[in-house]
C-alpha positions in Angstrom: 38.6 78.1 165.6 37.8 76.2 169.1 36.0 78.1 171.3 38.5 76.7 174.2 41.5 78.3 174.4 44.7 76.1 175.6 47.4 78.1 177.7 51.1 77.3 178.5 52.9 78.8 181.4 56.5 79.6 181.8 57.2 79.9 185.0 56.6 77.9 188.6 56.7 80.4 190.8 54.0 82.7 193.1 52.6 84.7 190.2 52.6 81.6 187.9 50.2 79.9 190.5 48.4 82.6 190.8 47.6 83.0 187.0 47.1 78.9 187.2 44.5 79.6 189.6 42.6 82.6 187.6 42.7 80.4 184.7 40.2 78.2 186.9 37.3 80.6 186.8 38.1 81.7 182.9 35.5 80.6 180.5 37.3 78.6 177.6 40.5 78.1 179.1 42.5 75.2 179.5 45.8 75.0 181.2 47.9 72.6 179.1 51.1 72.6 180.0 53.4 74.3 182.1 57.3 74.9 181.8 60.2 75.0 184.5 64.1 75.2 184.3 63.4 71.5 185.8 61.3 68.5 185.3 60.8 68.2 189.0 59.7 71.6 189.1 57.3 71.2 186.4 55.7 68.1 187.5 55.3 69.3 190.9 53.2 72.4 189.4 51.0 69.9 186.6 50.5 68.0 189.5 48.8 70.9 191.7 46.7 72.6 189.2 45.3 69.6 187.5 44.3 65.7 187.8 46.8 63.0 186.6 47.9 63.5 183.3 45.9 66.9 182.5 48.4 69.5 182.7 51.8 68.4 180.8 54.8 69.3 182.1 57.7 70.3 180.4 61.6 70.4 181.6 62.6 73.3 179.7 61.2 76.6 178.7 61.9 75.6 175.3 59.9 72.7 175.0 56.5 74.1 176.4 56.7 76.9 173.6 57.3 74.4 171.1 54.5 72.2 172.4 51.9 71.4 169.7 49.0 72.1 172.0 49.6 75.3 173.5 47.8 78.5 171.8 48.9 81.1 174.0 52.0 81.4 176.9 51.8 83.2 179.9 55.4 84.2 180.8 55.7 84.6 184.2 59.2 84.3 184.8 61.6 87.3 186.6 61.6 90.4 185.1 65.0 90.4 183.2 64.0 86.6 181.9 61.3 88.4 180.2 63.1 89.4 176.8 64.2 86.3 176.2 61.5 83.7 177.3 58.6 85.8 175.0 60.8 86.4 172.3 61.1 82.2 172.6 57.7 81.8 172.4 56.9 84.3 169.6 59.5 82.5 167.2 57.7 79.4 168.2 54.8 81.1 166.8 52.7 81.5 170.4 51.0 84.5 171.4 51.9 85.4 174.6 51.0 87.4 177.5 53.6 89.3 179.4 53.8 89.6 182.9 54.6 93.4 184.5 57.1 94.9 184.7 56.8 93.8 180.1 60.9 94.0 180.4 63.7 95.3 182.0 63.8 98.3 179.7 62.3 99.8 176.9 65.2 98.9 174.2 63.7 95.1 174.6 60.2 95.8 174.6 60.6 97.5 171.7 61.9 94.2 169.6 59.7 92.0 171.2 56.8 93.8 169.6 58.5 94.7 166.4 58.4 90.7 166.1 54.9 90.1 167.4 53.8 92.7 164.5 56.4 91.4 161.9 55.0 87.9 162.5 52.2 89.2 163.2 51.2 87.1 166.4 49.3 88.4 169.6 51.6 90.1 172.7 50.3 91.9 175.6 51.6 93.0 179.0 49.7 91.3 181.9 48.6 95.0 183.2 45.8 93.4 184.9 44.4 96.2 186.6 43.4 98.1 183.2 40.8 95.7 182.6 39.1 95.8 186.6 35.3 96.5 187.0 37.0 98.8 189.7 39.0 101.0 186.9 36.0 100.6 184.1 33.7 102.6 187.0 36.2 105.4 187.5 36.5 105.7 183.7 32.3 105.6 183.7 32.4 108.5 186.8 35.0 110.9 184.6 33.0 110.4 181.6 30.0 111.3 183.1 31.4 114.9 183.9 30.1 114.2 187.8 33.3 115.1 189.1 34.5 117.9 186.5 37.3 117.9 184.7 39.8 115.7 186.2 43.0 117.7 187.0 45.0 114.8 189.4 45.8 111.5 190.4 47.4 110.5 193.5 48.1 106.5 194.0 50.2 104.5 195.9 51.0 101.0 196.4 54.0 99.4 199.0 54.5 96.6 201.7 57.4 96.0 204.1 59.1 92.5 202.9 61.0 91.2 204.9 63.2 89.3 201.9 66.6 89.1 202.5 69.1 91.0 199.9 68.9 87.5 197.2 65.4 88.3 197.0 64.3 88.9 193.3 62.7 92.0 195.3 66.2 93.2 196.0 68.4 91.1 193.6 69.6 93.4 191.1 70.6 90.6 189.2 66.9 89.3 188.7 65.3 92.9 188.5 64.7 93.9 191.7 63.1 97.2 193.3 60.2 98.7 194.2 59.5 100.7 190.5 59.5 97.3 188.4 57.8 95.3 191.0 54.8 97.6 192.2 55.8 101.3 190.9 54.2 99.7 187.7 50.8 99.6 189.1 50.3 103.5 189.9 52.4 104.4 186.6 50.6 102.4 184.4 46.9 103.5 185.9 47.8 107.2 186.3 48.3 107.4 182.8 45.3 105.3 181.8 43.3 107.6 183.3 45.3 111.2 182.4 47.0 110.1 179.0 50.9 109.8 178.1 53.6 111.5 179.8 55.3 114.6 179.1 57.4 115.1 182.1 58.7 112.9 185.1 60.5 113.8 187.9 61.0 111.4 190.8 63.5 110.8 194.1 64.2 107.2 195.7 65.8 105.6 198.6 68.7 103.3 197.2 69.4 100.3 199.4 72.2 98.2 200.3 72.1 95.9 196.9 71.7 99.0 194.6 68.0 98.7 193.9 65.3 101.5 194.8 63.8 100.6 197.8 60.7 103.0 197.6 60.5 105.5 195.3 58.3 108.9 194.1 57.7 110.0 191.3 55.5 113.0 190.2 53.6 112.8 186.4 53.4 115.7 184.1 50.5 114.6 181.6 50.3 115.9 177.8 46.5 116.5 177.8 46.6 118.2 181.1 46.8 117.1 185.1 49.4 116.0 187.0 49.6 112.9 189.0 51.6 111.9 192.1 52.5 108.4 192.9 54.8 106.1 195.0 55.9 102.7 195.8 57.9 101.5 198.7 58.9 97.9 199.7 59.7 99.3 203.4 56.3 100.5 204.3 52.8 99.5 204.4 51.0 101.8 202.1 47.7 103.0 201.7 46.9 101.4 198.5 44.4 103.4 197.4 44.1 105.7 193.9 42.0 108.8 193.9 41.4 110.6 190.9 39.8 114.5 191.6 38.3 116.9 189.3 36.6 120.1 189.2 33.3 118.8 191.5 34.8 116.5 193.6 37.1 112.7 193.7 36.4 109.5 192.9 38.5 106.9 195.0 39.8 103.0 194.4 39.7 101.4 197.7 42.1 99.5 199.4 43.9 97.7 197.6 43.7 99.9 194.6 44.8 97.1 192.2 42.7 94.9 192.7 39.3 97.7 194.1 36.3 95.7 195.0 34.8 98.8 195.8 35.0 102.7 194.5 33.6 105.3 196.6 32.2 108.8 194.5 32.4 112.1 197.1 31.2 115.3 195.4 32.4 118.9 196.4 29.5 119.1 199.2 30.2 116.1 201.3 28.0 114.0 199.7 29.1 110.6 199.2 28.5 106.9 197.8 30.3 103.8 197.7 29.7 101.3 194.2 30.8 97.9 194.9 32.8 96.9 192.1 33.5 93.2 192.3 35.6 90.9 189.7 36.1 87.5 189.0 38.0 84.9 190.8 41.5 86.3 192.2 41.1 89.5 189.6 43.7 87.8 186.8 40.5 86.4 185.1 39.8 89.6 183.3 43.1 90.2 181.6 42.8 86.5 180.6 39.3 86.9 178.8 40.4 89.7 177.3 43.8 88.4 176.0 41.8 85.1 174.9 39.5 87.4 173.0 42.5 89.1 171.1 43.4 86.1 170.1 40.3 83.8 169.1 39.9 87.6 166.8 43.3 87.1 165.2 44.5 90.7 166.8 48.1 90.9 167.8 47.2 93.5 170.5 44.6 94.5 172.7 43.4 98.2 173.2 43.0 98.2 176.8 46.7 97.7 177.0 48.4 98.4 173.4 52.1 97.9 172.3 52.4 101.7 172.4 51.4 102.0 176.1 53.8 99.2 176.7 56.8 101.2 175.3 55.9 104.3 176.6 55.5 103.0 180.3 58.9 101.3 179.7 60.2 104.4 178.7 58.9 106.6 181.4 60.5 104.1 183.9 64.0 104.0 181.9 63.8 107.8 182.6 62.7 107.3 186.0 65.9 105.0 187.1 68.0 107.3 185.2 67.0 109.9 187.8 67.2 107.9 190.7 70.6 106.4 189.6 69.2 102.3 189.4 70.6 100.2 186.3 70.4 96.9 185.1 72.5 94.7 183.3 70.3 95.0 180.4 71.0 98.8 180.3 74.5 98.2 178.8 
């Protein structure tokens, strides 16, 4: 097998670029091709991410997936697209990584990866965060036992847009709201670092279009701890994560996400601060590791398996159920 690695996106839009640009500073990868709903669109993206002729574009979503020279799709299309666009690309016999929210609900993540294991082809959600040098030095400071046992996790993550209501922020027809969007980010790390979720119980403001506008949520964990997180598209959060144990905190600095730096305080005061750069815009990571998964023949990756896919989906199924936010994917 080549040691270069040739990726297809689906998608034109801010997170496709952005991915376009992490794949810049990736060993072994080479952006291919990209696919739009348009040729215009398409050509317009080939033509900013690569020299004349380099990138290929593609018209339709269908004929990147089928392209001949792609190995693995990035899908970063709107969150209820999801289900079908990977499930595309899998029959076409592409692994793929999945942007976050994976999909709408978990019903459809759950046959997207009974059909990457029944064809046994590589899927992961593009949880980019788990795979930080910000996140692997928190897991290093809790394994250590230099805090104690951890007991909590408090993280938050939220912006004011100012999008108007056809936003895909606040389009309920394209998935908006703050939980899919951002609530992800605090979900999805809270229970990387405390374990699944036995209990959930969380409160929202609804806005005018029907979606949750900021929303809290508190985490009972099954191996003990709690955690406390919240998202909001009206206000400018802190950003920051802090897990705490027995002998102090550990914290991910602004913006928690994407932590260049992770500062240690003990019980007595004492303090330091570990600067925890990444690579490029911080997307590099997830793509080394998903290019790894797939140059080994896996069909998952265990920094962010198919089981802590569904059960993430799940726990947000339960939390829209309680905050009264549905989709037209929940019929």
């Amino acid at each position: 097998m080549s040691d270069t690695v040739r990726w297809g996106i689906l998608g034109t839009g801010r997170i496709a670029k952005a991915f376009a640009n992490a794949l810049k500073d990736t060993p072994g990868a080479v952006l291919a091709g990209v696919g739009s709903r348009t040729q215009d669109s398409a050509q317009a993206f080939a033509d900013e991410f690569g020299k004349e002729g380099t990138i290929r574009a593609y018209g339709t979503y269908e004929a990147l997936v089928h392209a001949g020279d792609i190995d693995l799709v990035y899908v970063g299309t709107p969150h209820p697209m999801h289900y079908e666009n990977v499930r595309m690309a899998l029959e076409a016999g592409k692994g793929v990584l999945c942007e976050k929210a994976f999909t709408v609900n978990r019903a459809e993540a759950e046959q997207l990866v009974a059909l990457a294991r029944e064809k046994k082809l590589f899927l992961m959600e593009a949880m980019w965060t788990r795979y930080l040098p910000g996140l692997a030095e928190v897991r290093r400071v809790v394994d250590s036992g230099e805090i104690g046992k951890v007991s909590q996790v408090i993280a938050d993550l939220g912006f004011t847009s100012p999008a108007g209501p056809e936003h895909r922020l606040f389009n309920p027809e394209l998935g908006g709201g703050a939980l899919l969007d951002i609530g992800i980010y605090p979900l999805s790390i809270a229970v990387a670092l405390l374990g699944p979720v036995d209990m959930v119980v969380a409160q929202a403001d609804i806005g005018a279009t029907g979606v949750d506008e900021q929303t809290s949520f508190v985490l009972k964990h099954r191996g003990g701890g709690m955690s406390s997180c919240s998202c909001s598209l009206r206000a400018h959060l802190p950003n920051e994560l802090t897990i705490a144990g027995e002998r102090g905190h550990v914290r991910m600095n602004t913006k928690f996400h994407h932590a260049r730096t992770v500062t240690v305080t003990r019980a007595d005061g004492v303090a330091r601060t570990v600067p925890t750069p990444y690579l490029g815009n911080g997307y590099v990571h997830e793509a080394i590791e998903a290019q790894r998964c797939w140059q080994a023949g896996l069909i998952e990756s265990s920094g962010m398996t198919h089981e802590d896919t569904l059960a993430l989906m799940g726990v947000m199924d339960e939390i829209r159920r309680q905050i009264g936010v549905r989709y037209a994917a929940d019929q």
